[in-house]
VEXDO-37704 format. One record per atom (N, C-alpha, C): residue in one letter; x, z, y; atom name; residue number from 1. Coordinates in pm, 1 decimal, always signed. Atoms other than C-alpha are relative to their C-alpha. Layout:
residues N
a  X  Z  Y  CA  NUM
...
***
This chain:
residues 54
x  +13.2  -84.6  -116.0  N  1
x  -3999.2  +10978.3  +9230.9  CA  1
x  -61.9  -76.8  +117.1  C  1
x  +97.0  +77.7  -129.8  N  2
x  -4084.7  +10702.1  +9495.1  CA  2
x  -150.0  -37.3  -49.1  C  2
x  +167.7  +9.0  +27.6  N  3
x  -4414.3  +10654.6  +9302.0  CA  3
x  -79.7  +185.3  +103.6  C  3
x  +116.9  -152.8  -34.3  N  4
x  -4536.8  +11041.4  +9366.4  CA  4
x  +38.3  -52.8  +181.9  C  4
x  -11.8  -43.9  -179.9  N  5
x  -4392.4  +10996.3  +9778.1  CA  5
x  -96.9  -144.4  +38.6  C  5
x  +75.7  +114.2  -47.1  N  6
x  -4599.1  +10652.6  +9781.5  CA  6
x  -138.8  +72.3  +24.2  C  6
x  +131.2  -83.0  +24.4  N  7
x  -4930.5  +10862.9  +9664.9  CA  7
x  +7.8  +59.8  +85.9  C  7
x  +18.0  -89.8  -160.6  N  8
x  -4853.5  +11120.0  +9938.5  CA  8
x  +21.8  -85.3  +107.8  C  8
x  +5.6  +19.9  -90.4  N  9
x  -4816.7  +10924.3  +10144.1  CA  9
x  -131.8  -64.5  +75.6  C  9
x  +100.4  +109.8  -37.3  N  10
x  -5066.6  +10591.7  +10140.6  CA  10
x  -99.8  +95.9  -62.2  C  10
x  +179.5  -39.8  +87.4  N  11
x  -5371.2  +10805.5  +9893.9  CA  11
x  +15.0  +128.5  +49.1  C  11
x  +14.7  -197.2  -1.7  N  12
x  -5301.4  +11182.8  +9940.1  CA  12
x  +4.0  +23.8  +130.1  C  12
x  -73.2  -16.5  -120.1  N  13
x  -5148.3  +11166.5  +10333.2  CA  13
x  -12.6  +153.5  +12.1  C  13
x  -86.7  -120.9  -12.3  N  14
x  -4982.1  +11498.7  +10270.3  CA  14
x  +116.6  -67.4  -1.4  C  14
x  -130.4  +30.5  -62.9  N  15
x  -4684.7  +11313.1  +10388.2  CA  15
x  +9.9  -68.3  +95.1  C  15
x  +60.1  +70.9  -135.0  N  16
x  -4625.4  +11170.1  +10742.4  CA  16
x  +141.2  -84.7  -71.3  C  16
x  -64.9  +144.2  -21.7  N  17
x  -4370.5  +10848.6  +10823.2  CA  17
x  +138.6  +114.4  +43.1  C  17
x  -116.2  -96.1  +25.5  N  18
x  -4154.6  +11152.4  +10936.3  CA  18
x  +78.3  +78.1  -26.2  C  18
x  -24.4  -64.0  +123.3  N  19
x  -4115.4  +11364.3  +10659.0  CA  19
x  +84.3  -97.3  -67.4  C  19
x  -43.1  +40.2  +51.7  N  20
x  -4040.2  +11108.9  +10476.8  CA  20
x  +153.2  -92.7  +33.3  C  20
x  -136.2  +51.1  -18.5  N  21
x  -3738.2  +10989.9  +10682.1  CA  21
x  +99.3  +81.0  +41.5  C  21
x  -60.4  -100.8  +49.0  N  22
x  -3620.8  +11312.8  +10632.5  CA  22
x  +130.4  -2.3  -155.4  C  22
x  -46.1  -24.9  +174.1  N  23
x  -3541.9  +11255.9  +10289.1  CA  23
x  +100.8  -143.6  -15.4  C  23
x  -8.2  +101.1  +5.5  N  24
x  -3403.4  +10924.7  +10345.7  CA  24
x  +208.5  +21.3  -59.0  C  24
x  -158.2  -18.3  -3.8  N  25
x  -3008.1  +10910.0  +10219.2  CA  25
x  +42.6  +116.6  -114.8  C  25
x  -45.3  -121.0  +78.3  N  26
x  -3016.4  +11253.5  +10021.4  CA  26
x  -10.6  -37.5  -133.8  C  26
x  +11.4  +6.2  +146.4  N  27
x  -2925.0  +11297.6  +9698.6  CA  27
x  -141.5  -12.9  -102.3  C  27
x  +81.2  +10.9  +85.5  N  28
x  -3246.3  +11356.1  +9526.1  CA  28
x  -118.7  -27.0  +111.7  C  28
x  +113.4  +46.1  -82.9  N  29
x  -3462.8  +11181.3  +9835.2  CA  29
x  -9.3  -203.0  -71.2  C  29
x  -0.1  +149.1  +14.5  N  30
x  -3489.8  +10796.3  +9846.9  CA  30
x  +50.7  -92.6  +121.5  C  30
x  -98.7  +80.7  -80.8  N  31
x  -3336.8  +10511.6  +9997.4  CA  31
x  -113.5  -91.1  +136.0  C  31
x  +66.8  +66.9  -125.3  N  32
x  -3439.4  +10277.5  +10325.2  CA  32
x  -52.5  -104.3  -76.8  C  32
x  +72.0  +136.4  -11.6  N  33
x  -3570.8  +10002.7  +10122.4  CA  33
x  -119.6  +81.5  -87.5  C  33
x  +90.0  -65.8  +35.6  N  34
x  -3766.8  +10285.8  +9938.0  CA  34
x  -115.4  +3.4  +91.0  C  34
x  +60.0  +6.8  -132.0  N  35
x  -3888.0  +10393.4  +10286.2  CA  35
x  -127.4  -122.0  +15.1  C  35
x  +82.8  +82.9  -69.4  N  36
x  -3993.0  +10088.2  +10364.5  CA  36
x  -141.1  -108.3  -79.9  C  36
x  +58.1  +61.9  +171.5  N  37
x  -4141.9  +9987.4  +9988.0  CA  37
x  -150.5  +107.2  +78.8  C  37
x  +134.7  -99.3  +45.0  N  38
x  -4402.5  +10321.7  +10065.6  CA  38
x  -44.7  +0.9  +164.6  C  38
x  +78.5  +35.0  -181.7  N  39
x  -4486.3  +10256.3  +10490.1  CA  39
x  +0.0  -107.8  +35.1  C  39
x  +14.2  +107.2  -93.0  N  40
x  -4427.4  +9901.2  +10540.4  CA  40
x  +65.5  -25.5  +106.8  C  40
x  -87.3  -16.2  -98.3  N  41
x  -4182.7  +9948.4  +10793.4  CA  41
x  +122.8  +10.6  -28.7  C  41
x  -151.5  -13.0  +56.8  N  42
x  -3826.8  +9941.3  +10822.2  CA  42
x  +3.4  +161.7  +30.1  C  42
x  -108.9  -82.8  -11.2  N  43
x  -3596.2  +10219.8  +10813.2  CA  43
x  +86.5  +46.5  +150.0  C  43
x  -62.6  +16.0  -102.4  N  44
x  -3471.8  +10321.9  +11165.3  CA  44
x  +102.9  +134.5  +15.1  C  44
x  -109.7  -99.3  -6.1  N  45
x  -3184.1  +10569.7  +11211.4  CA  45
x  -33.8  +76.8  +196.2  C  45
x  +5.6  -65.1  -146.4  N  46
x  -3287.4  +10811.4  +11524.6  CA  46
x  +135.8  -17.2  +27.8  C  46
x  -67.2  +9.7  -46.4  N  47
x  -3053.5  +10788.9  +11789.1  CA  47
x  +122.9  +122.2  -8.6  C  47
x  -41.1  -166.9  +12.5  N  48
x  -2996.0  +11179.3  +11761.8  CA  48
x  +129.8  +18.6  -138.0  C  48
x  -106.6  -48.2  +141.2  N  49
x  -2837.8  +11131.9  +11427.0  CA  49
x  +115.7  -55.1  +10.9  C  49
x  -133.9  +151.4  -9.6  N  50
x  -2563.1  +10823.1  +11537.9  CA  50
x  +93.1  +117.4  +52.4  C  50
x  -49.5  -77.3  -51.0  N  51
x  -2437.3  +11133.5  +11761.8  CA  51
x  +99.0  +121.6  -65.1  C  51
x  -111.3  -117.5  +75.6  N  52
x  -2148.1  +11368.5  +11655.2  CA  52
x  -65.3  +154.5  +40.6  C  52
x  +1.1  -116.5  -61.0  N  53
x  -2211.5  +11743.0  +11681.8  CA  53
x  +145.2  +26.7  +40.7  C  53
x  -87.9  -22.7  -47.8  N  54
x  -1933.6  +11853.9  +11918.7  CA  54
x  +51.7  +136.0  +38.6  C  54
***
């Protein structure tokens, strides 16, 4: 699966940097060192998400 999101991402770019950290954690997405295997970049956790809904 991280092969096809590498292709969209780096050859096809039908996928952005934030799509793909969408998917990051979910069951059938991929992990942060995935992430960072297919952009070169780390993994950063928006601030928005650290936040509880209240």
């Amino acid at each position: 699966m991280v092969q096809i999101y590498t292709w969209a991402y780096q050859d096809w770019k039908t996928i952005t940097k934030e799509t793909l950290a969408t998917i990051v954690g979910l069951p059938d997405g991929i992990t942060a060192d995935d992430y960072k295997t297919i952009t070169a970049e780390a993994y950063v956790i928006k601030k928005a998400e650290l936040t509880p809904n209240i």
